[in-house]
Biopython code that builds the backbone (N, CA, C, O; Angstrom):
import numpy as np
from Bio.PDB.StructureBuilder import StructureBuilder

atoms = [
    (1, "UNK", "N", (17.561, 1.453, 0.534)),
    (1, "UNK", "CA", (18.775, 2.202, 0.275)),
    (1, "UNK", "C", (19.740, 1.283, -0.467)),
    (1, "UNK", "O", (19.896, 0.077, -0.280)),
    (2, "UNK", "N", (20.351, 2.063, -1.334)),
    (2, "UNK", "CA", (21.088, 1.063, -2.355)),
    (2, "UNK", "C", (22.738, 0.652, -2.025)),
    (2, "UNK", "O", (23.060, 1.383, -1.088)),
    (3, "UNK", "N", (23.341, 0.206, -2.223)),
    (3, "UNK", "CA", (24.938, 0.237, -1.676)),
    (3, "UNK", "C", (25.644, 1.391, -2.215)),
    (3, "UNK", "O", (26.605, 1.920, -1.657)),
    (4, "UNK", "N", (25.070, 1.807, -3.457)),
    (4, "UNK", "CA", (25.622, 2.870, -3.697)),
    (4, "UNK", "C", (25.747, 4.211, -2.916)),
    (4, "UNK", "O", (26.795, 4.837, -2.756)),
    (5, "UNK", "N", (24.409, 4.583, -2.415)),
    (5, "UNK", "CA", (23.605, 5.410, -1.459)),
    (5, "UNK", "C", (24.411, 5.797, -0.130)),
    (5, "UNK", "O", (24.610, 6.823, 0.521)),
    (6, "UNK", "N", (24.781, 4.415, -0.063)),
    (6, "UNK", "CA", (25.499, 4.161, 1.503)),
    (6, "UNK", "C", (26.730, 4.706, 0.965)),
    (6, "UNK", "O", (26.835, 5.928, 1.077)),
    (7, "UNK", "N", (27.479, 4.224, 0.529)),
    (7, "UNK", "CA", (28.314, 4.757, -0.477)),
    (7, "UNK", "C", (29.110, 6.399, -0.355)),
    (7, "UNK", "O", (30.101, 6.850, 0.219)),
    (8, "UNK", "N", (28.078, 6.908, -1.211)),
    (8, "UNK", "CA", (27.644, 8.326, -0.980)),
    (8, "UNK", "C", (27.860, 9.156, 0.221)),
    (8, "UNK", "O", (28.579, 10.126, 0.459)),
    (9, "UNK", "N", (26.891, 8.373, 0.998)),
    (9, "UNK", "CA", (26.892, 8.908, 2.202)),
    (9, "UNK", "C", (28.085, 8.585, 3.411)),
    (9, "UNK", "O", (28.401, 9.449, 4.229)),
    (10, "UNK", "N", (28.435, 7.791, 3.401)),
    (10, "UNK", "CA", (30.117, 7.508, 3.685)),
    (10, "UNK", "C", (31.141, 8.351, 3.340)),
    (10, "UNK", "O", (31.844, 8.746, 4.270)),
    (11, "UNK", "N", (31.363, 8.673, 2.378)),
    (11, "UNK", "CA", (32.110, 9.922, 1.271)),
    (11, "UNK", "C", (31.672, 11.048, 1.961)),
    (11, "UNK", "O", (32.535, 11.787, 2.436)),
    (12, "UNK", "N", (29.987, 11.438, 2.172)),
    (12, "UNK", "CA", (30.173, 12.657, 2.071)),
    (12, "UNK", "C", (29.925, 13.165, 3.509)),
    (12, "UNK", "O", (29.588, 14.345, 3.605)),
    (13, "UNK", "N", (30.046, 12.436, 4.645)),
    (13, "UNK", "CA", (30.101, 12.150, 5.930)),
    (13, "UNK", "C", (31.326, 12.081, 6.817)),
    (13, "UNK", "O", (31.467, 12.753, 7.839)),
    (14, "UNK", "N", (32.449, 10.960, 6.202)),
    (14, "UNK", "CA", (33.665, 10.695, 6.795)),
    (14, "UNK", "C", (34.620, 10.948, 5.528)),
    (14, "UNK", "O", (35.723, 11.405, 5.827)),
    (15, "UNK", "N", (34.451, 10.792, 4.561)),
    (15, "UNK", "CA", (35.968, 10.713, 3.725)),
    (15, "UNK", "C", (35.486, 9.404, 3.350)),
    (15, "UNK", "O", (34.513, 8.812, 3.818)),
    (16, "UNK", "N", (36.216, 9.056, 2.527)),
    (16, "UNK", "CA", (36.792, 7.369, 1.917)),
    (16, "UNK", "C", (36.884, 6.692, 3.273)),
    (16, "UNK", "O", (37.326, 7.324, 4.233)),
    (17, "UNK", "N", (36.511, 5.518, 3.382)),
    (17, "UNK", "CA", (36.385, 4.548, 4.463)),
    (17, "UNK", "C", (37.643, 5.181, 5.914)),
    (17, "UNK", "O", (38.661, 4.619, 6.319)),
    (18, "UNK", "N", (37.207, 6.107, 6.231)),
    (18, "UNK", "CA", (37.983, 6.752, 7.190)),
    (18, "UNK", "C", (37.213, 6.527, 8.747)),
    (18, "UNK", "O", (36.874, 7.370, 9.579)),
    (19, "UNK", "N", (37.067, 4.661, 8.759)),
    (19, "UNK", "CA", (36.260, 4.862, 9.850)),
    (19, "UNK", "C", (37.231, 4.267, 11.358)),
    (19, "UNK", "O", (38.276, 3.622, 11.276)),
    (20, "UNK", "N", (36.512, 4.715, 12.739)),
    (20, "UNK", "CA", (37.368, 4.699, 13.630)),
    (20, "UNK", "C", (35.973, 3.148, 14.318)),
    (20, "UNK", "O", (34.997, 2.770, 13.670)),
    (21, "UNK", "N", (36.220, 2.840, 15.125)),
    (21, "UNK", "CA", (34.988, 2.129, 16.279)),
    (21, "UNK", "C", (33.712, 2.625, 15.959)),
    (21, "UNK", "O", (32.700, 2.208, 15.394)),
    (22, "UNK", "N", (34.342, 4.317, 16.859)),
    (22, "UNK", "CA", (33.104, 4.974, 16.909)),
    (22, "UNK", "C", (32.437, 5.675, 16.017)),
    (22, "UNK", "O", (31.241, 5.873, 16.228)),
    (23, "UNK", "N", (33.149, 6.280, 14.655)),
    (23, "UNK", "CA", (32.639, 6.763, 13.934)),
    (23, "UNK", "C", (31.388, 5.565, 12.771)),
    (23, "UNK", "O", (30.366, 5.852, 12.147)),
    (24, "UNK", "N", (32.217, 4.113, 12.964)),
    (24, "UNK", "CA", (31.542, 3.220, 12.257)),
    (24, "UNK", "C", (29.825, 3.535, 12.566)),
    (24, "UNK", "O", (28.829, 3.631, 11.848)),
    (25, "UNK", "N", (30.102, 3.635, 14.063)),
    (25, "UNK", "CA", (28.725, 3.034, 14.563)),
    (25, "UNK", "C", (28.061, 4.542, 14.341)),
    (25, "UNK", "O", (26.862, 4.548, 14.060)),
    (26, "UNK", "N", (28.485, 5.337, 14.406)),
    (26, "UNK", "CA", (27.982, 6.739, 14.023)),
    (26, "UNK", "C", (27.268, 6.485, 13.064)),
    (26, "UNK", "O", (26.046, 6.480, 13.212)),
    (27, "UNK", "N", (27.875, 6.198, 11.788)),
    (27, "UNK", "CA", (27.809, 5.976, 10.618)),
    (27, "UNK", "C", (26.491, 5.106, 10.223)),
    (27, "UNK", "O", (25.599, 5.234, 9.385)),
    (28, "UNK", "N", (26.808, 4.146, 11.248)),
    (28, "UNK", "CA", (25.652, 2.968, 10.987)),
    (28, "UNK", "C", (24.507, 3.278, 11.366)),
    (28, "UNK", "O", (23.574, 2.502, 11.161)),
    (29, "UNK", "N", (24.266, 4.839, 12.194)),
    (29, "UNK", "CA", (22.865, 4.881, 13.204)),
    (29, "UNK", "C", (22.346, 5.940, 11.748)),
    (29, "UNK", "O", (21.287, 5.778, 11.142)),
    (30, "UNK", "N", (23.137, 6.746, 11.503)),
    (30, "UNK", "CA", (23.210, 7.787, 10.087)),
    (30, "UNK", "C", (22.247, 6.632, 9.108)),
    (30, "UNK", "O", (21.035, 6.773, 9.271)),
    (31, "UNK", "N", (22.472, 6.035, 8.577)),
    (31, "UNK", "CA", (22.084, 4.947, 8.091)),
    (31, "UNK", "C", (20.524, 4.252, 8.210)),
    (31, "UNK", "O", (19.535, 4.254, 7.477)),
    (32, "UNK", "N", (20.831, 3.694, 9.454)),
    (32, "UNK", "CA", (19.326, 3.465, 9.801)),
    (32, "UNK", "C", (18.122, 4.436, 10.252)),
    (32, "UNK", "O", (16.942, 4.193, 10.503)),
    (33, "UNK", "N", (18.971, 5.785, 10.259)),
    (33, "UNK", "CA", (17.636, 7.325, 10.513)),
    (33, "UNK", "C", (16.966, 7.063, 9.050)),
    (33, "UNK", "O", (15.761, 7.022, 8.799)),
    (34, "UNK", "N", (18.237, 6.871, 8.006)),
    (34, "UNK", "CA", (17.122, 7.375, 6.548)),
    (34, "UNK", "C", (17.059, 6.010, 6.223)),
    (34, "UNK", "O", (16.828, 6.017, 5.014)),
    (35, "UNK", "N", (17.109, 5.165, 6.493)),
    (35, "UNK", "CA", (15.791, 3.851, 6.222)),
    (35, "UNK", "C", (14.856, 4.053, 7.155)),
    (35, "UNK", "O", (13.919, 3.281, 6.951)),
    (36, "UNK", "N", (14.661, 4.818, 8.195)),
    (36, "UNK", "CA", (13.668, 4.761, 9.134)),
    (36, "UNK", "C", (12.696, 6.384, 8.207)),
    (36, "UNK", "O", (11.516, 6.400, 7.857)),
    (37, "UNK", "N", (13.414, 7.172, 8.103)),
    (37, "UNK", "CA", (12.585, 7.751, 6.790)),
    (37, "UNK", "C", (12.120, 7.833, 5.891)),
    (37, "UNK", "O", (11.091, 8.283, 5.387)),
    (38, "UNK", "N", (13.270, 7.173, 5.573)),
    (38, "UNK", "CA", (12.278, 6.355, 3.510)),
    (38, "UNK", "C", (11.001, 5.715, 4.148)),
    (38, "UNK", "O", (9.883, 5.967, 3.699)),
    (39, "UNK", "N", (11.229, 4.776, 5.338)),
    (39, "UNK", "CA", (9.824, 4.010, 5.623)),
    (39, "UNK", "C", (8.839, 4.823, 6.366)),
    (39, "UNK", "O", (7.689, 4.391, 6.283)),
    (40, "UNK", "N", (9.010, 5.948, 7.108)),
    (40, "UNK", "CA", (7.871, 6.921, 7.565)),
    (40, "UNK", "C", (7.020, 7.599, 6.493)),
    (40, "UNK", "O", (5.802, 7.612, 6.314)),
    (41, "UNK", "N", (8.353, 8.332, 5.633)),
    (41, "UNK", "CA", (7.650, 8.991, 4.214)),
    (41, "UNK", "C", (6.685, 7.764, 3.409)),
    (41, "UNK", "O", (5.912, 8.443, 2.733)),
    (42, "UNK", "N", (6.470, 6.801, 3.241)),
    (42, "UNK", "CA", (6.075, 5.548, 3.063)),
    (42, "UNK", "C", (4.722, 5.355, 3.377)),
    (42, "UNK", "O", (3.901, 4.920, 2.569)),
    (43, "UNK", "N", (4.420, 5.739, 4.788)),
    (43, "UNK", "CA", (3.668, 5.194, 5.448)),
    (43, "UNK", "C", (3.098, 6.510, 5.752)),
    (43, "UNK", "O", (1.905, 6.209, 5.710)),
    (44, "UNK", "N", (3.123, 7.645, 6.003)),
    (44, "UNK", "CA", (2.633, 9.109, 6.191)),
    (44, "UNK", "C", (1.741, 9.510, 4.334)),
    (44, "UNK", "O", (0.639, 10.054, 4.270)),
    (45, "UNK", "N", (2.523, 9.099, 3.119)),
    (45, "UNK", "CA", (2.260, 8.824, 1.853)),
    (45, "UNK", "C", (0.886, 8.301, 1.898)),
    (45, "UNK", "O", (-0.040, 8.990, 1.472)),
    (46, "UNK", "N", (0.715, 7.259, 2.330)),
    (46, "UNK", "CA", (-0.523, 5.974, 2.205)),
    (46, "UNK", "C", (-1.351, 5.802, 3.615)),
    (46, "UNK", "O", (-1.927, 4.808, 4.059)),
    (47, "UNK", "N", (-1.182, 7.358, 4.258)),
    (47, "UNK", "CA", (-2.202, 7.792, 5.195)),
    (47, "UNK", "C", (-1.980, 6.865, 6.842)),
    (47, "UNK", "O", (-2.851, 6.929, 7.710)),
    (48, "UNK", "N", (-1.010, 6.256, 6.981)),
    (48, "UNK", "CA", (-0.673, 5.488, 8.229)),
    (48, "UNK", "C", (0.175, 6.619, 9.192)),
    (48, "UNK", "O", (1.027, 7.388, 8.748)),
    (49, "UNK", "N", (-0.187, 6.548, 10.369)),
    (49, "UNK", "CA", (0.657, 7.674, 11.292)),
    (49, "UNK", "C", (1.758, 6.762, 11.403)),
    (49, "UNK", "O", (1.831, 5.597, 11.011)),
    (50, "UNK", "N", (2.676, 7.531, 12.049)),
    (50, "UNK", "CA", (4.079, 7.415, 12.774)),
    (50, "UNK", "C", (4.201, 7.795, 14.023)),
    (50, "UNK", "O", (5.286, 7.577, 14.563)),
    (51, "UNK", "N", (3.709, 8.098, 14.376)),
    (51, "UNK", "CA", (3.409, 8.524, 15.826)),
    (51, "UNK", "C", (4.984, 7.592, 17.215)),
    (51, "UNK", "O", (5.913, 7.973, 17.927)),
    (52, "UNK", "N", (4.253, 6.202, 16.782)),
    (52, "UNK", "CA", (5.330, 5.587, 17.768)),
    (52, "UNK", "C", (6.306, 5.034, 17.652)),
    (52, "UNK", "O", (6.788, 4.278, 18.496)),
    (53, "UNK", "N", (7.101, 5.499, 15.850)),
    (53, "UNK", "CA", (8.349, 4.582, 15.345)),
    (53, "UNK", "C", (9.472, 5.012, 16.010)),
    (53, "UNK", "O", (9.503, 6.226, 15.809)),
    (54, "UNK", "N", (10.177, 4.776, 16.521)),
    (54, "UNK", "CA", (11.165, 5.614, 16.581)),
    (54, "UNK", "C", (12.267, 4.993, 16.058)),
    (54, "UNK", "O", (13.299, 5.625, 15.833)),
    (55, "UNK", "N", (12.115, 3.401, 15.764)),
    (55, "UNK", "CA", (13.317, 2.699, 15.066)),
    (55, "UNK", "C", (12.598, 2.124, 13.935)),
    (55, "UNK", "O", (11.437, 2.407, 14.231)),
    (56, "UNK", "N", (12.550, 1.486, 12.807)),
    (56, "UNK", "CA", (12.041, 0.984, 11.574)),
    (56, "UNK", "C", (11.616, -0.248, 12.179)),
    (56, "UNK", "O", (10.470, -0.556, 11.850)),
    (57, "UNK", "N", (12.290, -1.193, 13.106)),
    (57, "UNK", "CA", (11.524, -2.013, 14.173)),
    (57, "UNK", "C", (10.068, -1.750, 14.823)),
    (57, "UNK", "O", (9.195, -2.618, 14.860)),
    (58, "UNK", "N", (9.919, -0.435, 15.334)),
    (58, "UNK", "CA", (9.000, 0.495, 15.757)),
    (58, "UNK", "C", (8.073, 0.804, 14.450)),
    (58, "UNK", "O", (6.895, 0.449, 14.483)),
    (59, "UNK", "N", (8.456, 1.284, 13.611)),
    (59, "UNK", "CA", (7.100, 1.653, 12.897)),
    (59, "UNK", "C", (6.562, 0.146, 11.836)),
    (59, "UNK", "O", (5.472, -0.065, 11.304)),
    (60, "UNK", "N", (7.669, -0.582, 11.838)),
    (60, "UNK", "CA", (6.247, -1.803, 11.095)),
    (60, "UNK", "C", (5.627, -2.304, 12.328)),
    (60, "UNK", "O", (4.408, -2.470, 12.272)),
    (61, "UNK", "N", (6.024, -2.486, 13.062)),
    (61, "UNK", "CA", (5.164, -3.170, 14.253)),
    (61, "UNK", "C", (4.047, -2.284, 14.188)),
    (61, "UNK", "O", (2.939, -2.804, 14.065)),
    (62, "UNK", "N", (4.150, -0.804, 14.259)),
    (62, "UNK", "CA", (3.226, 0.290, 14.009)),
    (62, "UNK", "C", (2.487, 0.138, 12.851)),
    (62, "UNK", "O", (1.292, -0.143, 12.944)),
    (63, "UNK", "N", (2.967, 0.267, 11.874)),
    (63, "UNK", "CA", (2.428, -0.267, 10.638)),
    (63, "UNK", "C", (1.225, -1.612, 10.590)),
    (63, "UNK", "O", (0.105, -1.557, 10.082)),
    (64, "UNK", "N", (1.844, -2.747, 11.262)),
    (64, "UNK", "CA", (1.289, -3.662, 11.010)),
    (64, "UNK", "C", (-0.271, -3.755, 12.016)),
    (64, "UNK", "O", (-1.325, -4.297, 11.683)),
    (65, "UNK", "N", (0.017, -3.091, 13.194)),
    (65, "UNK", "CA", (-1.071, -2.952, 13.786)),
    (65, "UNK", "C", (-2.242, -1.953, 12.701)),
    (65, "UNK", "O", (-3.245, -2.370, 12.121)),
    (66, "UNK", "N", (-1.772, -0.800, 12.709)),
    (66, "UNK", "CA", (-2.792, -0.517, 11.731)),
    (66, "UNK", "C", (-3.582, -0.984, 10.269)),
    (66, "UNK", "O", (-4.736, -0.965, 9.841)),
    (67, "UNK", "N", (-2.674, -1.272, 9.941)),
    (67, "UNK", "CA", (-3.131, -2.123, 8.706)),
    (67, "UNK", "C", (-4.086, -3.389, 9.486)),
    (67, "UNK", "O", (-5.147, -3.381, 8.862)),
    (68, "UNK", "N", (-4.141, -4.148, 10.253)),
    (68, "UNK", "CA", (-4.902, -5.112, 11.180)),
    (68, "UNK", "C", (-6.036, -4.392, 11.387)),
    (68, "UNK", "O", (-7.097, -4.844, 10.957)),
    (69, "UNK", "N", (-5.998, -2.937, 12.197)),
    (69, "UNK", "CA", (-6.980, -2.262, 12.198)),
    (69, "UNK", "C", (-8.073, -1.847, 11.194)),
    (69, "UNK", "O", (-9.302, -1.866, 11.272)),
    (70, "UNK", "N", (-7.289, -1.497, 10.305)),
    (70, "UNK", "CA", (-7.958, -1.285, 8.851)),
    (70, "UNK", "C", (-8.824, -2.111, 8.211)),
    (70, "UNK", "O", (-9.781, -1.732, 7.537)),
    (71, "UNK", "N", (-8.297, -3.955, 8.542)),
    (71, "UNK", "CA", (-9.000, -4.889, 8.175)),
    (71, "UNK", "C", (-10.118, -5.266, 9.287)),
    (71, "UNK", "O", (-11.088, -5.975, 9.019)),
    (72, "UNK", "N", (-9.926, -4.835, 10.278)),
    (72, "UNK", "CA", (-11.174, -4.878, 11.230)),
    (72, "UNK", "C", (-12.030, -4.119, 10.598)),
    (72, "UNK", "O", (-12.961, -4.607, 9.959)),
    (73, "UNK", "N", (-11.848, -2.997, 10.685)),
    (73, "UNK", "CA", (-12.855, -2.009, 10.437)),
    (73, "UNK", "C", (-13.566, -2.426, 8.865)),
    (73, "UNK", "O", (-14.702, -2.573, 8.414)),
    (74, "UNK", "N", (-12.873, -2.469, 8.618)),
    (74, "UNK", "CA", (-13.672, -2.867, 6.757)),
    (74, "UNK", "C", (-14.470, -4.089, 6.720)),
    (74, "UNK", "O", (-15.354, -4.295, 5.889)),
    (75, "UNK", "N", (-14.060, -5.050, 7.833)),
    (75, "UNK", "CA", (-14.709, -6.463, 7.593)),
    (75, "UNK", "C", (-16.435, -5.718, 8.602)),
    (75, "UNK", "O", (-17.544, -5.768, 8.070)),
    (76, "UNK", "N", (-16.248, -5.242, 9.740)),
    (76, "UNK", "CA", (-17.385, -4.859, 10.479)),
    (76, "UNK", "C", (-18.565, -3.890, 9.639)),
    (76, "UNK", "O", (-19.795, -3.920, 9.598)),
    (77, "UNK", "N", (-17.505, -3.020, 8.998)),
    (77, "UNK", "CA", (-18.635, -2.371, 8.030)),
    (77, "UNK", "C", (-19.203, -2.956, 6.661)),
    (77, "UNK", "O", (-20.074, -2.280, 6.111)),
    (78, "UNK", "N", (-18.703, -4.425, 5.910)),
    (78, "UNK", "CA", (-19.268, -5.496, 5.269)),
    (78, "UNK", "C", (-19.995, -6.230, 6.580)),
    (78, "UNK", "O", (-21.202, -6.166, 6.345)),
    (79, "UNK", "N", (-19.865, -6.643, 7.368)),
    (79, "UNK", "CA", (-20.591, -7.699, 8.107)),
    (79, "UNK", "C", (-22.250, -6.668, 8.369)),
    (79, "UNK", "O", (-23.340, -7.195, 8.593)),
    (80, "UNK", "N", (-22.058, -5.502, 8.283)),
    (80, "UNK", "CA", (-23.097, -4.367, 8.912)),
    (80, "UNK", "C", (-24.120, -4.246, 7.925)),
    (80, "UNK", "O", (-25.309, -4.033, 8.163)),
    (81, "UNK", "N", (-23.249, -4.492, 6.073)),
    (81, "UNK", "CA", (-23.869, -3.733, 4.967)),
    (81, "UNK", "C", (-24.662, -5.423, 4.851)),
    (81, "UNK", "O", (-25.824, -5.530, 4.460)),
    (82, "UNK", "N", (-24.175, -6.124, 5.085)),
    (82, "UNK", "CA", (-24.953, -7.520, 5.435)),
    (82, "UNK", "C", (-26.270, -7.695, 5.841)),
    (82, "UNK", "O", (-27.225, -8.093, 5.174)),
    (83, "UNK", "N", (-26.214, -7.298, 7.206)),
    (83, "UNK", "CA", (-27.475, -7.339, 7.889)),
    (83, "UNK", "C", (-28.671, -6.464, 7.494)),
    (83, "UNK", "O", (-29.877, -6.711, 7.518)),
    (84, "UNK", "N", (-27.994, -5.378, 7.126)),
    (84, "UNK", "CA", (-29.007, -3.648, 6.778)),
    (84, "UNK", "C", (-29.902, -4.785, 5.314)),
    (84, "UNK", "O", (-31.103, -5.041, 5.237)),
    (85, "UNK", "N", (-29.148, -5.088, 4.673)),
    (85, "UNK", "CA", (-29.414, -5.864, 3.414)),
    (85, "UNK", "C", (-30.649, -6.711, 3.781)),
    (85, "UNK", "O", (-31.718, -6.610, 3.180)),
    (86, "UNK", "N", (-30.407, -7.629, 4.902)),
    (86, "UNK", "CA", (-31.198, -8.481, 5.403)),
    (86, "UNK", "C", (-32.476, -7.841, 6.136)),
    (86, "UNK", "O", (-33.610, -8.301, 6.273)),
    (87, "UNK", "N", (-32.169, -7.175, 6.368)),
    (87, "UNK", "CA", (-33.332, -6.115, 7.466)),
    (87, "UNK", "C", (-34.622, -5.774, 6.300)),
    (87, "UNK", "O", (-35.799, -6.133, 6.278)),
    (88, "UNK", "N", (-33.931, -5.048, 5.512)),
    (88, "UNK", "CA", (-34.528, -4.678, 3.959)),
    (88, "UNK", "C", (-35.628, -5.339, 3.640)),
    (88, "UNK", "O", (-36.795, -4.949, 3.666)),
    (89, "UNK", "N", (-35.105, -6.555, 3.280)),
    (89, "UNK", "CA", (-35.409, -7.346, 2.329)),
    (89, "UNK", "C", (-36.676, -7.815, 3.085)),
    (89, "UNK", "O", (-36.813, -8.471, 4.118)),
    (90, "UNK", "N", (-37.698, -7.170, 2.082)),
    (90, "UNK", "CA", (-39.543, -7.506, 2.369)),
    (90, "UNK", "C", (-40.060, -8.113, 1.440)),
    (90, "UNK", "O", (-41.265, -8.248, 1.228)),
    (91, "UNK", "N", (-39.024, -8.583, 0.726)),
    (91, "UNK", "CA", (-39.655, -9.783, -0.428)),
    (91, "UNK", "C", (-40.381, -10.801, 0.034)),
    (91, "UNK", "O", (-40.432, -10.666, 1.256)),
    (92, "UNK", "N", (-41.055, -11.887, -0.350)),
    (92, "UNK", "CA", (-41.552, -13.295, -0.019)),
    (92, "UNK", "C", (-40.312, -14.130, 0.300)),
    (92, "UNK", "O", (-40.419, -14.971, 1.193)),
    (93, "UNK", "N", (-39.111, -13.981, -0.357)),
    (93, "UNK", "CA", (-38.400, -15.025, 0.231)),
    (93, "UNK", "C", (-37.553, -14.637, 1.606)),
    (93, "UNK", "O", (-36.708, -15.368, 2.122)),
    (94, "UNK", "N", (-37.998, -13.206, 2.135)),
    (94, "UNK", "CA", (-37.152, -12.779, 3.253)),
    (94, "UNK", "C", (-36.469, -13.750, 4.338)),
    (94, "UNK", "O", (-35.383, -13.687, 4.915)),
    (95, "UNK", "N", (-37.576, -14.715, 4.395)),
    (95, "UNK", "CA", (-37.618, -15.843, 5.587)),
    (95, "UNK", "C", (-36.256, -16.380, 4.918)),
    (95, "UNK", "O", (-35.327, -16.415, 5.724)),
    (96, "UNK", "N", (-35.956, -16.786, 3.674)),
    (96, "UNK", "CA", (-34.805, -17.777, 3.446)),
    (96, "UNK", "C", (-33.472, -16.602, 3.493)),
    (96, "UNK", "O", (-32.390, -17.112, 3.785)),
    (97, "UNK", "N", (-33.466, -15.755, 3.347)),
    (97, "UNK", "CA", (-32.289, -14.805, 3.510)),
    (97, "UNK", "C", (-30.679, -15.103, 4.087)),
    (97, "UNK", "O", (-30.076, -15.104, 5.160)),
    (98, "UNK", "N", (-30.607, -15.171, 3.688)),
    (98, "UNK", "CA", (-28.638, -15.611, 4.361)),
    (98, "UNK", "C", (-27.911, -14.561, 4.863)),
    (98, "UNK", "O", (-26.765, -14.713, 5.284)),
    (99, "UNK", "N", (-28.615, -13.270, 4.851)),
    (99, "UNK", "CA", (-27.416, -11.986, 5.067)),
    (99, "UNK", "C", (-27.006, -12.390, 6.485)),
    (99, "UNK", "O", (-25.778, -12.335, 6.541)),
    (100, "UNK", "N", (-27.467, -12.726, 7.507)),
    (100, "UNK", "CA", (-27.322, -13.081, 8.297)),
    (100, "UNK", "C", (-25.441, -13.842, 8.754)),
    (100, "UNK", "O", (-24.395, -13.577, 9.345)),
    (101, "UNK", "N", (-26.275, -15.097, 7.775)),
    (101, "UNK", "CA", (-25.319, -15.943, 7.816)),
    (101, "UNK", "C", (-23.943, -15.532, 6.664)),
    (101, "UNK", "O", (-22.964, -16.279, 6.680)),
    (102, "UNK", "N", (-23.960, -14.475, 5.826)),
    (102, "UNK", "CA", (-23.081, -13.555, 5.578)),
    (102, "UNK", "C", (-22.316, -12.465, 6.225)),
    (102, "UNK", "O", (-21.224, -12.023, 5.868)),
    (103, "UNK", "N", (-23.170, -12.030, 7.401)),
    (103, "UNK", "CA", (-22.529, -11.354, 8.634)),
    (103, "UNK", "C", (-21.604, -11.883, 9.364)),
    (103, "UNK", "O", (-20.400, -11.650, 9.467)),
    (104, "UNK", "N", (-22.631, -12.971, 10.092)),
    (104, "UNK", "CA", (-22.062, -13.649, 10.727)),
    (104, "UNK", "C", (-20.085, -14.595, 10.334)),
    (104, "UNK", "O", (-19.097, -14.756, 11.050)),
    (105, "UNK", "N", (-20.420, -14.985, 8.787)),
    (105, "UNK", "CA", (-18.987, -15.418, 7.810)),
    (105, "UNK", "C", (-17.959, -14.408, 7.874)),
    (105, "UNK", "O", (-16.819, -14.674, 8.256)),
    (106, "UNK", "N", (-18.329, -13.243, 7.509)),
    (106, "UNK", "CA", (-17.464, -12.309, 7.121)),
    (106, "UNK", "C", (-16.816, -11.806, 8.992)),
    (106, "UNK", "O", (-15.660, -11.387, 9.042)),
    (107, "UNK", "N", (-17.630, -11.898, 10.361)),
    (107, "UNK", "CA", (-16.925, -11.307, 11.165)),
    (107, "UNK", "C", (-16.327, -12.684, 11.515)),
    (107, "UNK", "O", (-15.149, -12.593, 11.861)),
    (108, "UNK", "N", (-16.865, -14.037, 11.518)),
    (108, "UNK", "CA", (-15.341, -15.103, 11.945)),
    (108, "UNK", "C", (-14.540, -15.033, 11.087)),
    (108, "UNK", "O", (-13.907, -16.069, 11.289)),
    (109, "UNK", "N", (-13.912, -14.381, 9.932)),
    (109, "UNK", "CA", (-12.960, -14.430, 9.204)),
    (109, "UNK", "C", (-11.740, -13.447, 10.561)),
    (109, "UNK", "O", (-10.532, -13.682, 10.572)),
    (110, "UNK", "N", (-12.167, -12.780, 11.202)),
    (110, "UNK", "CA", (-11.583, -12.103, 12.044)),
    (110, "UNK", "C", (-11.392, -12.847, 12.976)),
    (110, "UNK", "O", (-11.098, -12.245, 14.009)),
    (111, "UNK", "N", (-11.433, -13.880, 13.052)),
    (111, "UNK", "CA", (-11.377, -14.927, 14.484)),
    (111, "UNK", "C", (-10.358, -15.810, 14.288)),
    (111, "UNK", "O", (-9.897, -16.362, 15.287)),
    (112, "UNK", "N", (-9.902, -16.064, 13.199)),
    (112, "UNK", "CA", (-9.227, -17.180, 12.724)),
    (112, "UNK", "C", (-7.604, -16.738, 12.896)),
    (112, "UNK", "O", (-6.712, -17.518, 12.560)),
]
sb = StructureBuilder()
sb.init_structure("model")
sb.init_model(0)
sb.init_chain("A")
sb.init_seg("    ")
for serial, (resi, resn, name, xyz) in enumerate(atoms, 1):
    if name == "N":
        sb.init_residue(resn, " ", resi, " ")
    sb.init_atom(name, np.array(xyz, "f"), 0.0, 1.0, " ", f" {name:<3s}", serial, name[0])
structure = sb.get_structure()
């Protein structure tokens, strides 16, 4: 959100800086709903739920777990396309094969 934005929305909320204590903080929660929307629309966009944001604190923590998830899952299904590879392979040099030890690389990258 831009300063202008805020701006805007100040004006078209209270008046010209017509703020009291309580209206500030009014103002300020007004505020952090639509940064907490710009960042849901964000993240609902590029297929991540929202399920448990309820503050913009709340949904990257949310965010960030899934995205973690995402990289689990993608590294297990390379560590998988690894082995299937290795399983395969009825060539003469099967015995020297590394998929193994390509499985095995790609799931300690998740360990570290």
């Amino acid at each position: 959100m831009t300063k202008e934005d805020i701006i805007r929305m100040a004006k078209n909320e209270y008046g010209i800086y017509a703020f009291t204590a309580d209206s500030l903080a009014e103002f300020a929660t007004l505020v952090a709903a639509a940064e907490r929307e710009k960042l849901a629309a964000w993240m609902i966009q590029r297929g991540y739920a929202t399920g448990h944001g309820d503050t913009i604190k709340d949904l990257l923590r949310e965010l960030d777990w899934q995205i973690e998830e995402r990289i689990r899952n993608e590294r297990e299904v390379c560590a998988k396309a690894c082995e299937i590879l290795g399983a395969e392979d009825d060539s003469f040099y099967a015995e020297f094969s590394r998929a193994k030890d390509c499985a095995a690389a790609i799931r300690a990258r998740g360990q570290q």
